[in-house]
Each structure stands twice: as C-alpha cells, then as structure tokens.
C-alpha positions in Angstrom: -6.0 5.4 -18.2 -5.0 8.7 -17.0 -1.7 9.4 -14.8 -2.9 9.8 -11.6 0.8 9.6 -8.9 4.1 10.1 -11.0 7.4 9.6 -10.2 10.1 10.7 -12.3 13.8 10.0 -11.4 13.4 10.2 -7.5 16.3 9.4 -5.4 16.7 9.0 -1.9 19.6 8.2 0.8 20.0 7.8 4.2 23.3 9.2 6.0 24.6 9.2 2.5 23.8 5.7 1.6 21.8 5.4 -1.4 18.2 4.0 -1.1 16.4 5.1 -4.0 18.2 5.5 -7.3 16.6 7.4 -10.4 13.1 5.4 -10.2 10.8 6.1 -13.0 7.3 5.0 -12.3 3.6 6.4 -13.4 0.4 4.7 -12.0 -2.7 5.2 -13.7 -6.1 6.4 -11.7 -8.0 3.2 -10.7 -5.0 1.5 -11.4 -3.7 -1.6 -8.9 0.0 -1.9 -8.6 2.3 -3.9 -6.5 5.7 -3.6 -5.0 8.2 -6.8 -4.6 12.1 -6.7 -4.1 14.6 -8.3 -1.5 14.7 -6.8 2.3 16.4 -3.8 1.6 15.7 -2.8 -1.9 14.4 0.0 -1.0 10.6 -0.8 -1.3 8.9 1.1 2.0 11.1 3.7 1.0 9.3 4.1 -2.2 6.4 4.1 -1.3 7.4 6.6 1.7 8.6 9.0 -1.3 5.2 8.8 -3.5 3.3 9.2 -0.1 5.0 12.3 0.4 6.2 12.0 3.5 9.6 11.8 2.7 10.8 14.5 0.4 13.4 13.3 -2.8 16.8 14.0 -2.6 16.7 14.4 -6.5 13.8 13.5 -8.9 10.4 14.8 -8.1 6.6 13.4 -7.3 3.5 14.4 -8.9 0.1 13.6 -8.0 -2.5 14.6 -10.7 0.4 16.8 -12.4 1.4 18.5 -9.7 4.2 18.4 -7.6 3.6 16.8 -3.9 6.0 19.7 -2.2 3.0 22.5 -3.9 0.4 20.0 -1.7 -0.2 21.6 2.2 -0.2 19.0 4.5 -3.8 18.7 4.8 -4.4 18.5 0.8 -2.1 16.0 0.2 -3.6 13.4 3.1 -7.1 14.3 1.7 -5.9 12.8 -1.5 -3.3 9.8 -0.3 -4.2 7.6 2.3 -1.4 5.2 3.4 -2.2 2.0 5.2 2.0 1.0 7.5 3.5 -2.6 7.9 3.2 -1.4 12.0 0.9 1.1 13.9 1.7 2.1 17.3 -1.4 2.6 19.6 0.0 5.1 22.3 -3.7 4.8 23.4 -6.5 2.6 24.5 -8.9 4.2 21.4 -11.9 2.3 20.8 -12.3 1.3 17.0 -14.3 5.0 16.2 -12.5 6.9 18.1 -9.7 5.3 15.6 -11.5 5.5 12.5 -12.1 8.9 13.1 -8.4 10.2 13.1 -8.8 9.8 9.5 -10.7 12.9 9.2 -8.2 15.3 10.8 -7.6 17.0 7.5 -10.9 18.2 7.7 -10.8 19.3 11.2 -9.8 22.3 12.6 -8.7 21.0 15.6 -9.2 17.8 18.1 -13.4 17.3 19.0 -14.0 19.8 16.3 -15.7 16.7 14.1 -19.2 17.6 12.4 -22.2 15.3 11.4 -20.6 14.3 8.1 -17.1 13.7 9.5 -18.8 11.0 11.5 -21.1 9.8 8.9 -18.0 9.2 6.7 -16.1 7.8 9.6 -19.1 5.0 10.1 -19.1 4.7 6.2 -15.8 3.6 6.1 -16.2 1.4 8.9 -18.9 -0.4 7.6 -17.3 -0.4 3.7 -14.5 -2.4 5.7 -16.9 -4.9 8.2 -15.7 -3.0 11.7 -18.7 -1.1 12.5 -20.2 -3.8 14.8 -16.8 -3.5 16.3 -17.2 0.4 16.5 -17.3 0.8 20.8 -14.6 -2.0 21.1 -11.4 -1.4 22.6 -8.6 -1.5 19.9 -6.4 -4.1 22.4 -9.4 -6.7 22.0 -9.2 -7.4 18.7 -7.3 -9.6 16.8 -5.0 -8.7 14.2 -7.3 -9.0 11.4 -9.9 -6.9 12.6 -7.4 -4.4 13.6 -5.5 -4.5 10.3 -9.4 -3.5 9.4 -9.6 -0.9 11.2 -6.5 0.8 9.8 -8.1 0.5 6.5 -11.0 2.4 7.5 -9.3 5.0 8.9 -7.4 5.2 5.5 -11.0 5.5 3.6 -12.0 7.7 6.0 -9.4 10.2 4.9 -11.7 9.8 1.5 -8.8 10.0 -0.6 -7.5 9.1 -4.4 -5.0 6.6 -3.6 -4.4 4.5 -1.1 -0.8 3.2 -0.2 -0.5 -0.1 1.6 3.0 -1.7 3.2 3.0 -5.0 3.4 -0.8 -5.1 4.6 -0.7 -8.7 5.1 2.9 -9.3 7.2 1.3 -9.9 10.4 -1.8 -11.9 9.4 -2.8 -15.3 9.0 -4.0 -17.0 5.8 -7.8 -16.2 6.2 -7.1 -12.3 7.7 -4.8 -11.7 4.5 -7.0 -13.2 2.3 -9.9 -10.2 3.9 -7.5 -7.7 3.6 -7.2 -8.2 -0.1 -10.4 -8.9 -1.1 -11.1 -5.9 0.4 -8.5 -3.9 -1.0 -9.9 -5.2 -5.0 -13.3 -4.8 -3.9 -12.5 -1.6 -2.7 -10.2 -0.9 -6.3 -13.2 -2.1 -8.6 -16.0 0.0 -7.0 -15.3 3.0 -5.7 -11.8 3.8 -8.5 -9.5 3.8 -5.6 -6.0 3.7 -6.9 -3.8 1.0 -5.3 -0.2 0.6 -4.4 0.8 -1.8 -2.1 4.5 -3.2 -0.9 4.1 -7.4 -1.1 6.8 -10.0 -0.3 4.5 -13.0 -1.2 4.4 -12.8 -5.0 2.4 -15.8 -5.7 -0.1 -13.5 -3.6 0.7 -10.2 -5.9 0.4 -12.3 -9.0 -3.2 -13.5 -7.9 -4.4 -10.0 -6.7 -2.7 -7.3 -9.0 -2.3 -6.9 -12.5 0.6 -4.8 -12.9 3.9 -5.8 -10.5 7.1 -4.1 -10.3 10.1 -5.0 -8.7 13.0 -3.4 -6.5 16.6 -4.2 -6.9 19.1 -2.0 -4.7 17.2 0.9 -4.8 16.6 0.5 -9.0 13.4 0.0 -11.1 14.4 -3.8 -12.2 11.4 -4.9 -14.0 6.8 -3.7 -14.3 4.8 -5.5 -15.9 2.1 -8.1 -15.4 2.9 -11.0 -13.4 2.8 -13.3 -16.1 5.7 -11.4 -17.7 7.7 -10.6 -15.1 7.2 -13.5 -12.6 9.9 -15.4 -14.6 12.3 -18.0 -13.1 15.6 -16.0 -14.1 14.5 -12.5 -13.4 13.7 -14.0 -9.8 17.2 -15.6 -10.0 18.6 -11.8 -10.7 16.3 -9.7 -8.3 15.8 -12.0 -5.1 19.6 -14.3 -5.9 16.5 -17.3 -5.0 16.6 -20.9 -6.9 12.7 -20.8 -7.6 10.3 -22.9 -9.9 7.9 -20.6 -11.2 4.7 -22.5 -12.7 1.3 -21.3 -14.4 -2.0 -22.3 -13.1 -5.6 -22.8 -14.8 -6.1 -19.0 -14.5 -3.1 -18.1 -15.8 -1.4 -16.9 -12.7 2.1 -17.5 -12.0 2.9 -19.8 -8.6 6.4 -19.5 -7.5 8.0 -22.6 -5.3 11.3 -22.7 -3.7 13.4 -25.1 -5.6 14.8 -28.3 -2.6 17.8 -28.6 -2.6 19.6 -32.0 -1.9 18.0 -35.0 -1.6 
C-alpha cells in the first residue's frame, strides 16, 4: 500500500498553548484509519492539519509526496474532501442545491456549473441514498439524512480522501450505523481513503482496521484495534477503569468498569 497523506512531525498551538506535538503518521491510499483520544487531545485538530486548512507551526503535510502549502486552494479540495462534527446552514438550500457546493473547485464562479458538474452532483447523491430527497428543503430532514447529505457533497468534490469528524456525534443508533456502512462501502469500492475522528471505540474497532490514539496532543499508540484496544493503554490514554473483552469476530468491546456495589 502506497503513501497516499503523510505527516511528519507536525505541531500545532493555539495562543501559544500546544495542541499538536511532533505527530508522525502515514496513511496508505485506500487505507481506513481512525482517530480516538480524550476531549482535548488534540484530535479535530489533527485532522484540521492533514486537511490543510490549518497550516503546521512546525512539521510538514504531504499528500501524494507533496507538500499541502504547494497545493492551490482549489487542487487541494479536489483531492481532500472533509466531512465536520457541525455544519452551519446560513441558508434554506434544498438538498442539490447543497450537494452541489461540492463542486466549487471546478467552477469558475457561483451558477457557472456545467452538465457534468451536475451529473456528478446527482451521482453522489444517489451513491449516498439522498437523491429522492434532492428538491427537499435541508431544515426538513432529519439528522441522518442530512448527515447524508454532507457526505455527498464531500463525494461530490470527487476527491482522494475523505476526512470525517466525529460523523456519528449527533446521530442515533440506526443513522450512525448508515453513516458507516456507507463510509466502508464507500472505502471498499470506489479506493476512497478514510480518516475519521471517533469517540465510540467499540464502534472504531468494528468498522476500521487500523486505530490510532491521541494523548495531549502526542501519537500514543496505531495499530489494529485488537492490539491497541487494551485495558491498560485505555487506563493511560482516556485515565477510564474499562473491561475490554473479545467477541466471536474478534473485535474488541470495551465496557465501563461499575464501580461500588
């Protein structure tokens, strides 16, 4: 598997106040990977950083071996698509009109869209099970289909990588369970590389193969799940009392230890 998005020693702070702190990390083309750590370890930040749209303080980026700051604007979100834990909606967009704003890095300006901009606008929308949905107002749907929608607008930037944070946060069981389906379906089929930020890691361990995990802004552990889902490196990353058991398939479930009677 080639290298595909590379980080090497990137740091980041804000005000001063160190975020990021000499991370090391190479994902693979087609490769799925997933970030954990405690609220403030500096996860959304990371992925902001191999996004590139926030620029290292030291360290660089590389995306297919060259550096994200040689990008223009409009290469680079041809290439990475990223999917945020919130999107405003300053407007009352129907679910094309939305879709569509994925293809802005191929416009040359607002109405400018040709035939195949909106062919690969209804592609997407389709790929991700909105297109029935494609004259409804954004505000009428519910959070899953509109979690949906964001997705397709992310494919329909057609790009190599796609960058998720926390995809599932405001969703129910069934909506999160879509999302990632989805999001392996959309891994296994079309190559599409995958980083996501994840806070449930029973979930991570169940839907991506390689995890890594955040602790103050440092590269703690990567790995598989089933090698670094471990009961004291939980203990040391998240300070949490878990009990971390295997299923049939392998896949480590993590449980809150009770405490007291």
């Amino acid at each position: 598997m080639s290298a595909l998005l590379e980080a090497e020693r990137v740091s980041f702070a804000y005000a001063g106040r160190p975020a990021i702190r000499a991370v090391t990390l190479t994902v693979g083309e087609g490769e799925m990977l997933a970030i954990a750590g405690a609220n403030g370890s500096g996860k959304s930040t990371l992925l902001g950083l191999l996004s590139g749209l926030r620029r290292p303080s030291a360290g660089s980026v590389r995306l297919a071996g060259r550096n994200l700051r040689e990008y223009d604007r409009r290469a680079l979100a041809r290439a990475i698509a990223v999917v945020p834990q919130e999107t405003a909606i300053a407007f009352p967009y129907r679910v094309a009109e939305m879709v569509l704003i994925g293809r802005a890095p191929y416009l040359r300006g607002i109405g400018l869209e040709r035939a195949h901009d909106v062919a690969a606008a209804e592609r997407a929308m389709a790929r991700t099970g909105v297109l029935d949905l494609a004259d409804r107002p954004l505000a009428e749907l519910s959070g899953g289909e509109r979690q949906r929608v964001i997705v397709a607008r992310a494919l329909a930037q057609e790009p190599r990588v796609l960058l998720l944070d926390e995809p599932t946060t405001f969703l129910d069981l069934r909506h999160a369970i879509e999302i990632l389906d989805l999001v392996v379906d959309l891994n296994r089929h079309e190559r599409l590389t995958v980083v996501a930020v994840l806070h449930d890691l029973t979930v991570a361990a169940m839907y991506f193969p390689r995890l890594v995990f955040l602790r103050a802004g440092c590269l703690a552990v990567d790995g598989a799940p089933a090698e670094v889902i471990t009961e004291a490196t939980i203990r040391e990353v998240f300070d949490a009392d878990v009990e971390v058991r295997t299923d049939a398939d392998g896949v480590p479930t993590v449980r809150p230890r009770r405490r007291g009677g």
